[in-house]
KEKE-3310 file (N, C-alpha, C; in steps of 0.2 Angstrom, whole numbers, plus 5000, padded with zeros to 4 digits):
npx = (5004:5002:5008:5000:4990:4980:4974:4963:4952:4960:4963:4952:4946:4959:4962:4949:4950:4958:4957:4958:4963:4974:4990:5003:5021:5032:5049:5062:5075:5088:5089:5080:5067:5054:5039:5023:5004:4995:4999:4998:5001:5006:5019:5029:5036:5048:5051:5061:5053:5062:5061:5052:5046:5038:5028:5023:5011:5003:4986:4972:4960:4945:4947:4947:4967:4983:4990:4995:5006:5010:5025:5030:5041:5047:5043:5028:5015:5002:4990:4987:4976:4973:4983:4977:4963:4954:4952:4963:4957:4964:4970:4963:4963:4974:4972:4959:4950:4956:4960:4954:4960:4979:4994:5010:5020:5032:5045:5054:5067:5073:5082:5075:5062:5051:5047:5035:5032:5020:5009:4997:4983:4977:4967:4975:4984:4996:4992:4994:5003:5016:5014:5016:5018:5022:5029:5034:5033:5028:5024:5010:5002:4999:5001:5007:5002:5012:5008:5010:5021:5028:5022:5012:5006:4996:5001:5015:5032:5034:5030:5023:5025:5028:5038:5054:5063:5081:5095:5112:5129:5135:5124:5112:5097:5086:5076:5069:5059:5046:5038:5034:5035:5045:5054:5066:5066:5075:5078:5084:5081:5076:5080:5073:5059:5059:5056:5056:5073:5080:5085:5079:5087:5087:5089:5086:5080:5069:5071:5070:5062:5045:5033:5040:5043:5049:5050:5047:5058:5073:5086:5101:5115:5133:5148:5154:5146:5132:5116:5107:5091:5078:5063:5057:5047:5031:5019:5005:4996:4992:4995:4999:5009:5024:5033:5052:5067:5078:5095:5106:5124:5131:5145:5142:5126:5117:5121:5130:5121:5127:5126:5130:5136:5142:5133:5123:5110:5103:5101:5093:5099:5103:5104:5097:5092:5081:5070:5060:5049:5044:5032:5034:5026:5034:5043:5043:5044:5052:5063:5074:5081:5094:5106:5105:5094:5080:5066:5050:5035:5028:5018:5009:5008:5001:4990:4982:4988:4990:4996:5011:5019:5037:5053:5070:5087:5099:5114:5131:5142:5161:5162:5156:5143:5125:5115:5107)
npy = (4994:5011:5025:5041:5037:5034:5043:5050:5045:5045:5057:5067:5064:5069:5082:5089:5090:5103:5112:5130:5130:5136:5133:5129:5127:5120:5125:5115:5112:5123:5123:5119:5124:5136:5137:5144:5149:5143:5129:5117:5107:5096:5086:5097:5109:5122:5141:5156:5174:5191:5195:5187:5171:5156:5141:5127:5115:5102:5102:5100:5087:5083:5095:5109:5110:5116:5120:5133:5142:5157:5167:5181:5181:5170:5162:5164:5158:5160:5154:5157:5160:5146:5139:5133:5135:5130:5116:5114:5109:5102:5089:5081:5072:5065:5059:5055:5053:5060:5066:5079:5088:5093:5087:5087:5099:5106:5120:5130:5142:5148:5156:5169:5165:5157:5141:5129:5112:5099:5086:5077:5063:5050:5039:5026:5020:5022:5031:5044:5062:5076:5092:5111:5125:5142:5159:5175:5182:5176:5182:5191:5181:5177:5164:5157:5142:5131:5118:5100:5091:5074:5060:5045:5028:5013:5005:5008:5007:5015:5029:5046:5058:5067:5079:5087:5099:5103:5111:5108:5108:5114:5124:5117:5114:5099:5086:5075:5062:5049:5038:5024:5009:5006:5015:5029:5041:5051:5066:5074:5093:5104:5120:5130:5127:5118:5109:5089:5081:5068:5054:5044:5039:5029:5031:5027:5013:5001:4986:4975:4976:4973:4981:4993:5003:5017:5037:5053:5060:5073:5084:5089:5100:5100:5105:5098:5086:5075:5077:5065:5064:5053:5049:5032:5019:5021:5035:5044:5039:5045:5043:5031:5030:5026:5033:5040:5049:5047:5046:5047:5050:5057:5058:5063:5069:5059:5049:5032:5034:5031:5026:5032:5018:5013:5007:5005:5016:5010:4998:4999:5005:5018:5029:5033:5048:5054:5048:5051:5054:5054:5061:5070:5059:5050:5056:5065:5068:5077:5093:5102:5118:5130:5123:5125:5122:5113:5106:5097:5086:5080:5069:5072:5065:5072:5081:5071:5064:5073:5082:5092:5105:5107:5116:5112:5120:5113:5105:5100:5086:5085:5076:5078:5075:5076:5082:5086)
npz = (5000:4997:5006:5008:4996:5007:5012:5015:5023:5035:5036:5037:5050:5057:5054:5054:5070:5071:5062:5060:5075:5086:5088:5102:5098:5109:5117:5111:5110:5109:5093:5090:5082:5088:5087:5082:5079:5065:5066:5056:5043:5031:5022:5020:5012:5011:5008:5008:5004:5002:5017:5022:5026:5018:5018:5010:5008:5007:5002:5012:5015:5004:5001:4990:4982:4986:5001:5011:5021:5030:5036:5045:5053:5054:5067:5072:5063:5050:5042:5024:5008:4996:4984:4968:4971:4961:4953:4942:4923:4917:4922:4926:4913:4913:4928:4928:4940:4950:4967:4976:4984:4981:4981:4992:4988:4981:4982:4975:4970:4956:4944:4943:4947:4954:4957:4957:4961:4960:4965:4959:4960:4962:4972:4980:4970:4955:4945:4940:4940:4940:4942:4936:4942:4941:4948:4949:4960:4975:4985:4977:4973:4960:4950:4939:4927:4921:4917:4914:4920:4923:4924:4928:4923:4927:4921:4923:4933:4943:4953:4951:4959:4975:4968:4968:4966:4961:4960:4951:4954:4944:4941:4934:4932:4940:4943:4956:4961:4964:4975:4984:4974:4962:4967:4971:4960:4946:4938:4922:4920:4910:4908:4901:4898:4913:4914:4908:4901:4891:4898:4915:4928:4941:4960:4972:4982:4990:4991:4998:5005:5009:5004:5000:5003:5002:4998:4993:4992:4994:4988:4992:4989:4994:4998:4987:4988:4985:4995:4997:5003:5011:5013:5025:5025:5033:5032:5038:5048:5059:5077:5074:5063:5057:5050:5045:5043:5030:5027:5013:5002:4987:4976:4962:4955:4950:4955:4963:4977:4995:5011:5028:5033:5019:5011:4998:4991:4981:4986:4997:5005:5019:5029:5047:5049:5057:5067:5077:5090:5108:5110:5096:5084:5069:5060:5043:5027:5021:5018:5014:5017:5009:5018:5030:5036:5040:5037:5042:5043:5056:5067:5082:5096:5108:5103:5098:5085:5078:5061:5061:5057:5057:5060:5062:5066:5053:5054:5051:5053:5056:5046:5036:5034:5039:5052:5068)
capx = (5000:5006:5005:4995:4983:4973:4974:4956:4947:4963:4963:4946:4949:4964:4960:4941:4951:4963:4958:4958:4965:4981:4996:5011:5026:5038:5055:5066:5083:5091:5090:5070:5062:5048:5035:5018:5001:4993:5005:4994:5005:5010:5023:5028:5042:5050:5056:5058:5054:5063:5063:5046:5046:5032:5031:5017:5011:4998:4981:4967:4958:4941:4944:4954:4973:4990:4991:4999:5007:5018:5027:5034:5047:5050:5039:5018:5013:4997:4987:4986:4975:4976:4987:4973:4955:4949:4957:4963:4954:4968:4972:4958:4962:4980:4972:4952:4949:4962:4959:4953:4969:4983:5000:5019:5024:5042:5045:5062:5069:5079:5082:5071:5055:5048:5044:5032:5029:5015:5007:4990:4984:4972:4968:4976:4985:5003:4992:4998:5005:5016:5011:5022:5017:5029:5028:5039:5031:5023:5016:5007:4998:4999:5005:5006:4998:5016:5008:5011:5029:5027:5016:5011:5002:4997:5008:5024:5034:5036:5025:5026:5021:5033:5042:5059:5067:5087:5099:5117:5135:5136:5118:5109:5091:5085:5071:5068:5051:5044:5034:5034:5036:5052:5059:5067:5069:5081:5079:5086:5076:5078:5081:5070:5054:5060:5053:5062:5076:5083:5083:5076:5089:5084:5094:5085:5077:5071:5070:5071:5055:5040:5028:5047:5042:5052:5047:5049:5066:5073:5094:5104:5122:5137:5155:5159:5143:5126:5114:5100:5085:5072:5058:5058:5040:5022:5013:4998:4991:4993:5003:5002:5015:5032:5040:5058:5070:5084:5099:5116:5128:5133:5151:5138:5120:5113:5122:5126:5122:5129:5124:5138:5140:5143:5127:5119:5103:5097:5099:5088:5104:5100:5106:5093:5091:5077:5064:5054:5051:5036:5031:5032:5028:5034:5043:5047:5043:5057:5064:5080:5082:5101:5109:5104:5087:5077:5057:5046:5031:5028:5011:5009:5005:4999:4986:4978:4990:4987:5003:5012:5027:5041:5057:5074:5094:5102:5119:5135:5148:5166:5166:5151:5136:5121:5114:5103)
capy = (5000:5016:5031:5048:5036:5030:5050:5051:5043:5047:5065:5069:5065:5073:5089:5094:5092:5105:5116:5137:5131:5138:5129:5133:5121:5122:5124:5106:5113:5129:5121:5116:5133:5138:5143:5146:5150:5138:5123:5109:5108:5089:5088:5104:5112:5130:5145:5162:5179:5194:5192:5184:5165:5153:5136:5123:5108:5095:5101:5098:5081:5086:5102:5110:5118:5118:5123:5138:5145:5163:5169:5187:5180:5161:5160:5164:5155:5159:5151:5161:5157:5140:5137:5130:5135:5128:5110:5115:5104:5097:5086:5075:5069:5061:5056:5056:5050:5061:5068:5086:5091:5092:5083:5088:5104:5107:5127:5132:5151:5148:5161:5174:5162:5151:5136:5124:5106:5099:5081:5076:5056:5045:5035:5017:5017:5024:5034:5050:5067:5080:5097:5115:5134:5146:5163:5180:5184:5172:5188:5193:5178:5177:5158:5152:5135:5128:5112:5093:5089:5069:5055:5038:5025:5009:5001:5010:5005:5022:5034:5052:5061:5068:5079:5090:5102:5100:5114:5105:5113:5119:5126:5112:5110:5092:5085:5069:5061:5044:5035:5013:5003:5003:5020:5035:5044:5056:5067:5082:5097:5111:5125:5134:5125:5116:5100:5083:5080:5065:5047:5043:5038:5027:5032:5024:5010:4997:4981:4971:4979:4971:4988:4997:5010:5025:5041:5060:5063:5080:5084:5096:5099:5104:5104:5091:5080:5080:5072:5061:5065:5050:5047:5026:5017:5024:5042:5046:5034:5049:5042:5025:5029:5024:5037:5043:5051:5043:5052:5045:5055:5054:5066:5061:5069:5052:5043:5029:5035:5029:5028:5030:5012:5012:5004:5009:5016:5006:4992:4999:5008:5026:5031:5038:5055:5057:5043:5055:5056:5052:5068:5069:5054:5048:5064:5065:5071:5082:5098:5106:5125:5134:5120:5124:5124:5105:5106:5090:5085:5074:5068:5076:5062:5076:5082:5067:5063:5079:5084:5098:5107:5103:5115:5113:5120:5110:5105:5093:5086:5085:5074:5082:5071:5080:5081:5091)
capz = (5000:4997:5009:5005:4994:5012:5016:5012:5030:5043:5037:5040:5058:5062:5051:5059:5078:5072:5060:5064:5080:5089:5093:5103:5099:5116:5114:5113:5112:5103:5086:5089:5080:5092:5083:5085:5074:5062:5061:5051:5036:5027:5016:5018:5007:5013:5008:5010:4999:5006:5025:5024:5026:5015:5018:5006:5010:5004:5004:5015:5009:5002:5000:4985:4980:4990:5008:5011:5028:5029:5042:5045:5057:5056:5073:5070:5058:5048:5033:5017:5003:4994:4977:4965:4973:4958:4949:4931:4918:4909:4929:4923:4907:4915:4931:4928:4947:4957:4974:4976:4986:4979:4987:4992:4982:4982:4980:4975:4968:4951:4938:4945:4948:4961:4954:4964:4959:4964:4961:4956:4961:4964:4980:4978:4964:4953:4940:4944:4938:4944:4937:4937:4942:4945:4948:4950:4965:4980:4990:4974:4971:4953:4949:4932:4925:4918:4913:4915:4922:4921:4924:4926:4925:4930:4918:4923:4939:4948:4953:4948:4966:4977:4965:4969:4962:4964:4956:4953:4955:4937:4939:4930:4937:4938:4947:4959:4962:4968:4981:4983:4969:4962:4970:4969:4951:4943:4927:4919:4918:4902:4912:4900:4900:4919:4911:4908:4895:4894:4903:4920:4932:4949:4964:4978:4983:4996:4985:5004:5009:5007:5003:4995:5010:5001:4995:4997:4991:4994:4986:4992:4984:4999:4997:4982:4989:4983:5001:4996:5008:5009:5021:5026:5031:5031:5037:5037:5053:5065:5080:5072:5060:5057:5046:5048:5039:5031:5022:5009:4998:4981:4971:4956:4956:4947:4960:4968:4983:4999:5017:5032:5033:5014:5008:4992:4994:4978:4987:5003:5012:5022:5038:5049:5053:5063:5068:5081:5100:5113:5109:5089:5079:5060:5056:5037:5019:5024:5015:5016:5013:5009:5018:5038:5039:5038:5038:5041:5047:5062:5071:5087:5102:5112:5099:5094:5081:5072:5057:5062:5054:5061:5061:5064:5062:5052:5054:5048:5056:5054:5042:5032:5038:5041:5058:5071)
cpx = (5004:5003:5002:4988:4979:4974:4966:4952:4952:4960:4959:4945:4953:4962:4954:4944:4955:4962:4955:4959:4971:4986:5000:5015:5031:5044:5059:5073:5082:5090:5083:5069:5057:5042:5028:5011:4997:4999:5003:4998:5009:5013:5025:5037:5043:5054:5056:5059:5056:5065:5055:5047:5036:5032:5023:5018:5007:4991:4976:4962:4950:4941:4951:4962:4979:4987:4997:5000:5011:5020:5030:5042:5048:5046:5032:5019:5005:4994:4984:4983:4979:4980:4980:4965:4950:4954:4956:4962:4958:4971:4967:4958:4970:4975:4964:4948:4952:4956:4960:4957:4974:4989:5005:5021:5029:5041:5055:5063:5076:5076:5076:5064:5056:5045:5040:5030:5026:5012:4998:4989:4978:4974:4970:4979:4992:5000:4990:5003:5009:5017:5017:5020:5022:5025:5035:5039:5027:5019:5010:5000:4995:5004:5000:5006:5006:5014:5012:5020:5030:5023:5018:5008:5001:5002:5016:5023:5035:5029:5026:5023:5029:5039:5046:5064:5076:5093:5106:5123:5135:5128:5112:5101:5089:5078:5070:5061:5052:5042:5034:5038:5043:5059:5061:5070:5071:5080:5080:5080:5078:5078:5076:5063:5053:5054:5057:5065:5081:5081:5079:5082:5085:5093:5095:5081:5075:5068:5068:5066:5048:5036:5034:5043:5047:5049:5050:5056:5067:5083:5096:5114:5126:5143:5157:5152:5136:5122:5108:5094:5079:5067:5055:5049:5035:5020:5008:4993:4991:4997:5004:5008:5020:5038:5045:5063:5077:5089:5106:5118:5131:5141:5144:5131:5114:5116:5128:5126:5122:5128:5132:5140:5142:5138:5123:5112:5098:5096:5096:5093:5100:5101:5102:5093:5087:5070:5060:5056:5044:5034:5025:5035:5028:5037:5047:5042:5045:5060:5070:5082:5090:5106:5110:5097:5082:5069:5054:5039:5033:5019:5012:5003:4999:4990:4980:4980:4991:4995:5001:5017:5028:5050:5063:5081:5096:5111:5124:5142:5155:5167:5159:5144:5130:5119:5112:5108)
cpy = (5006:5022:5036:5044:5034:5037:5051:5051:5047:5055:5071:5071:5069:5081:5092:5095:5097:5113:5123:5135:5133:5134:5132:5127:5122:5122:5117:5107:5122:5129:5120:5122:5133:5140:5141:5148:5141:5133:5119:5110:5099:5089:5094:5105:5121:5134:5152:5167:5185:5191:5188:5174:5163:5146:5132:5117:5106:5100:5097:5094:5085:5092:5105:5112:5114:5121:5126:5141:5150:5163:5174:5186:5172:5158:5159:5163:5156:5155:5158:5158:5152:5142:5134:5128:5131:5122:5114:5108:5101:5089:5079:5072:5065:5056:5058:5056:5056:5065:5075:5091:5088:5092:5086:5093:5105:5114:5127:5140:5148:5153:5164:5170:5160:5148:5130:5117:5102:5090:5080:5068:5056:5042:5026:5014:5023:5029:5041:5053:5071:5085:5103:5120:5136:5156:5170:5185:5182:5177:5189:5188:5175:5169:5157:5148:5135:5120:5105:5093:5082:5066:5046:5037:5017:5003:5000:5006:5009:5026:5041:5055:5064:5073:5086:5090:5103:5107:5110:5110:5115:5123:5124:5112:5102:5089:5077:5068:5053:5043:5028:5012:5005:5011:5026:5036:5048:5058:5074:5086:5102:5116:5131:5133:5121:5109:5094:5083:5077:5059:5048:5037:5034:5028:5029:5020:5006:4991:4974:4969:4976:4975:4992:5001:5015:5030:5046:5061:5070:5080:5091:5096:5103:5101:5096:5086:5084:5074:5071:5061:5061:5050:5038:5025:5019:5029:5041:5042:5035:5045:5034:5024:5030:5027:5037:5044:5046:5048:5044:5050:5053:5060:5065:5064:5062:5047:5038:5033:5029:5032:5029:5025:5008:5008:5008:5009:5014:5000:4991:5002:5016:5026:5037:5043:5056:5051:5045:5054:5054:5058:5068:5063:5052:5056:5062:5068:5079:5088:5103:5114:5127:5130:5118:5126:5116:5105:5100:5089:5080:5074:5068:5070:5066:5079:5078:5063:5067:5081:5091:5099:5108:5106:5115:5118:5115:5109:5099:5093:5086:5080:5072:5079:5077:5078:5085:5093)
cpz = (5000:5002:5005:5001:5001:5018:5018:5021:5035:5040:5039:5045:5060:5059:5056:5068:5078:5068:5063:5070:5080:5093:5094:5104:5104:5113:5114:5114:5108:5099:5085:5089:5084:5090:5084:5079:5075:5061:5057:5045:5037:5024:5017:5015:5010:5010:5009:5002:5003:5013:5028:5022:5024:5017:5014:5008:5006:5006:5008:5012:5011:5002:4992:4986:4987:4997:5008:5017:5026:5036:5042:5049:5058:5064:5072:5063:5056:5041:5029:5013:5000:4987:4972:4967:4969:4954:4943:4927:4916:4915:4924:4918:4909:4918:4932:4937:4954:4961:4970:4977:4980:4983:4987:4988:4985:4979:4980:4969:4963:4945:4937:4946:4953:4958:4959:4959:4965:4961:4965:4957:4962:4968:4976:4971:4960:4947:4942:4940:4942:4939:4942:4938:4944:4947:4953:4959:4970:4984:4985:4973:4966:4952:4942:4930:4920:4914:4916:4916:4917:4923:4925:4928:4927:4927:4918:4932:4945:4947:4952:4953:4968:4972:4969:4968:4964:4960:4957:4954:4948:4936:4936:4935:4935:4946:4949:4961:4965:4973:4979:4976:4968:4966:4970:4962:4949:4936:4927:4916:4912:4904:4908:4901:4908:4918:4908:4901:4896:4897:4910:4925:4939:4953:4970:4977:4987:4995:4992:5006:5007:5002:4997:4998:5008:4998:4997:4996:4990:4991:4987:4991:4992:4997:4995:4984:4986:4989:4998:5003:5008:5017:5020:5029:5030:5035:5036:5041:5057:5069:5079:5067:5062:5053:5050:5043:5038:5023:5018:5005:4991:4979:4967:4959:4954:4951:4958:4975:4990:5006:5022:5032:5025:5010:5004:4995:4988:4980:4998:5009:5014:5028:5041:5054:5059:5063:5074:5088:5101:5110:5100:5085:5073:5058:5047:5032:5021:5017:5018:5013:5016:5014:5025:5040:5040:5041:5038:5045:5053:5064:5079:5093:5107:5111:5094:5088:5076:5069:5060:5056:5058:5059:5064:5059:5060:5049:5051:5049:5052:5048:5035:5029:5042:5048:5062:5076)
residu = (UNK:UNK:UNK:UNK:UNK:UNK:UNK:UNK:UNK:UNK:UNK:UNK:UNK:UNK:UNK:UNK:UNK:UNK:UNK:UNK:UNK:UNK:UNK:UNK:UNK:UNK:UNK:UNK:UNK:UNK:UNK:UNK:UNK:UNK:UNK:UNK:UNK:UNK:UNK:UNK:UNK:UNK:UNK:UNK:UNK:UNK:UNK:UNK:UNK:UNK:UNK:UNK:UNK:UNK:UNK:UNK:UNK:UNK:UNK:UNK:UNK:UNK:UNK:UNK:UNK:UNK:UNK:UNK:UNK:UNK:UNK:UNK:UNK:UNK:UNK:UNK:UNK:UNK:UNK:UNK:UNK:UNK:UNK:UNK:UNK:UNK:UNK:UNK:UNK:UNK:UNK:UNK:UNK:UNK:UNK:UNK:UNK:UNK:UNK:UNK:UNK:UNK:UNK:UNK:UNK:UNK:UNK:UNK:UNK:UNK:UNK:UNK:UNK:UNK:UNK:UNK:UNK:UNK:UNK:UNK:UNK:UNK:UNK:UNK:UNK:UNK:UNK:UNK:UNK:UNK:UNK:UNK:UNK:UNK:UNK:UNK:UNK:UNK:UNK:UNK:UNK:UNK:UNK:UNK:UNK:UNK:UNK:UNK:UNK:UNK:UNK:UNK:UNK:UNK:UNK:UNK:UNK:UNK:UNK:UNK:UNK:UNK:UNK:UNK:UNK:UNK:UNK:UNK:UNK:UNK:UNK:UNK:UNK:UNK:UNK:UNK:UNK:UNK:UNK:UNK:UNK:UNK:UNK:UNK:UNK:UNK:UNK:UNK:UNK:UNK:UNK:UNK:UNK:UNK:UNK:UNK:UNK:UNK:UNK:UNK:UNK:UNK:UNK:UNK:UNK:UNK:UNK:UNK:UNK:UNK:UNK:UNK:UNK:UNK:UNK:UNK:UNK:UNK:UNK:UNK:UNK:UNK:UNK:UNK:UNK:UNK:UNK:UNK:UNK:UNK:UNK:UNK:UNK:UNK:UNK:UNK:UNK:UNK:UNK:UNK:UNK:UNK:UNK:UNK:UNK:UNK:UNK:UNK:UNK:UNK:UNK:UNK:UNK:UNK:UNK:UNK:UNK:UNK:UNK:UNK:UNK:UNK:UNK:UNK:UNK:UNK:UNK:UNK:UNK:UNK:UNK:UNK:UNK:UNK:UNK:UNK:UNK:UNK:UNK:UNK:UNK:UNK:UNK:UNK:UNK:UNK:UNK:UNK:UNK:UNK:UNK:UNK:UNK:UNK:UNK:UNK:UNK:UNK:UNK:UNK:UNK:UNK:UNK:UNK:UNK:UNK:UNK:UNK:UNK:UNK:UNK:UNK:UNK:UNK:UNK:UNK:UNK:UNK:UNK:UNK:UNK:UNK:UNK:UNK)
# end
């Protein structure tokens, strides 16, 4: 089974106990952001314009578009209008069935834009899109219909969900995507249209695992390495899930990537980052901004299981290993 497709029934629950309500997340150390507002955010991807911080997540099941949080200061959090109040017609002719929300956008700032991908699915199943707006300006509210990224369907072996956008050390954009089946995917983007050109590279996967429990890749490029960010196991069963974040490194952006203990992560390797606390459980579908910041969700023991966002500083050791 694939996570987000069995979003439908939990979501309902944990959303009606949560929403327009006020949280305040306690401090946990120095590096644990404090923050405070609207946290409900899934998936969520972050960044800032100016000195205003944005952060997007998954929308709200049965209701349209993107979920969208600001912040003036990295601490109060509010929601701002959705991303796609209304589905664009052309969703339905890939994925006739999909869900009202839309899943996982990854925001990233290349060559004066803010490009967000976003995927588009149906409950229970790999036939699935992930679609492209951008826009010159996130305060403005003006997002532009870029159109079909990629796809698939039940015939293929990947899912097209999850996607994230990756710039390399020469500039090159390229995007990652995947959830279950055969795993994480890699493909060069054309920096004009920021649509695929070229093969389709696999970098990860958990071939060991019954379900292939990966998804949610996030890549960030740091002195000579490029870290692979996956999330291991299942969300979305509030404080019954088992996410957690698992990291490897490549010189190469197509890979192989390799854990600490030198295990490729096609063959299920991933050294884990963060597998939660009493507190916050299953943290993942993780998002690294500028190279010290790492955003993720978690379910919240205290609250019923309710997603929060969830960030932290992110750090790396002496021997250039990420870590809180």
């Amino acid at each position: 089974m694939v996570p987000k497709q069995n979003l439908k029934v939990i979501w309902k629950t944990l959303f009606l106990s949560l929403f327009m309500t006020i949280t305040f997340i306690p401090v946990v150390s120095a590096d644990f952001w404090d923050i405070s507002g609207d946290t409900m955010l899934h998936d969520p991807s972050i960044t800032q314009e100016g000195s205003t911080w944005w952060a997007f997540g998954t929308g709200e099941v049965d209701k349209n578009g993107v979920r969208v949080l600001r912040s003036f200061d990295g601490s109060n959090w509010h929601a701002t209008p959705v991303i796609f109040p209304q589905p664009l017609s052309w969703w339905s002719t890939y994925v006739p069935l999909h869900a009202s929300n839309q899943w996982a956008p990854d925001i990233q700032y290349y060559n004066g834009r803010y490009w967000l991908y976003y995927s588009v699915s149906s409950f229970g199943s790999n036939n699935s899109l992930i679609g492209l707006t951008s826009t010159d300006s996130i305060v403005s509210g003006n997002w532009r219909d870029d159109g079909l990224v990629i796809r698939s369907t039940t015939a293929d072996n990947f899912n097209a969900i999850d996607g994230d956008l990756v710039i390399d050390e020469n500039g090159q954009p390229w995007l990652s995507f995947g959830s279950f089946w055969s795993g994480i995917k890699l493909t060069k983007l054309d920096p004009n249209t920021m649509k695929p050109t070229g093969q389709i590279y696999s970098i990860a996967a958990r071939p060991n695992v019954s379900d292939h429990a990966i998804e949610a890749p996030n890549i960030t490029y740091k002195d000579g390495y490029y870290y692979l960010f996956v999330s291991f196991d299942h969300c979305c069963r509030g404080v019954d899930s088992d996410y957690k974040i698992a990291y490897g490194r490549s010189k190469n952006i197509t890979g192989p990537y390799y854990d600490k203990n030198g295990v490729n992560m096609l063959n299920g390797g991933g050294t884990i980052l963060d597998a939660g606390n009493e507190r916050w459980i299953g943290p993942g579908h993780q998002d690294v901004y500028n190279n010290n910041v790492i955003v993720r969700h978690a379910y919240d023991a205290n609250n019923n299981g309710a997603p929060r966002l969830l960030i932290n500083d992110l750090y790396w050791d002496s021997n250039g290993w990420p870590t809180y």
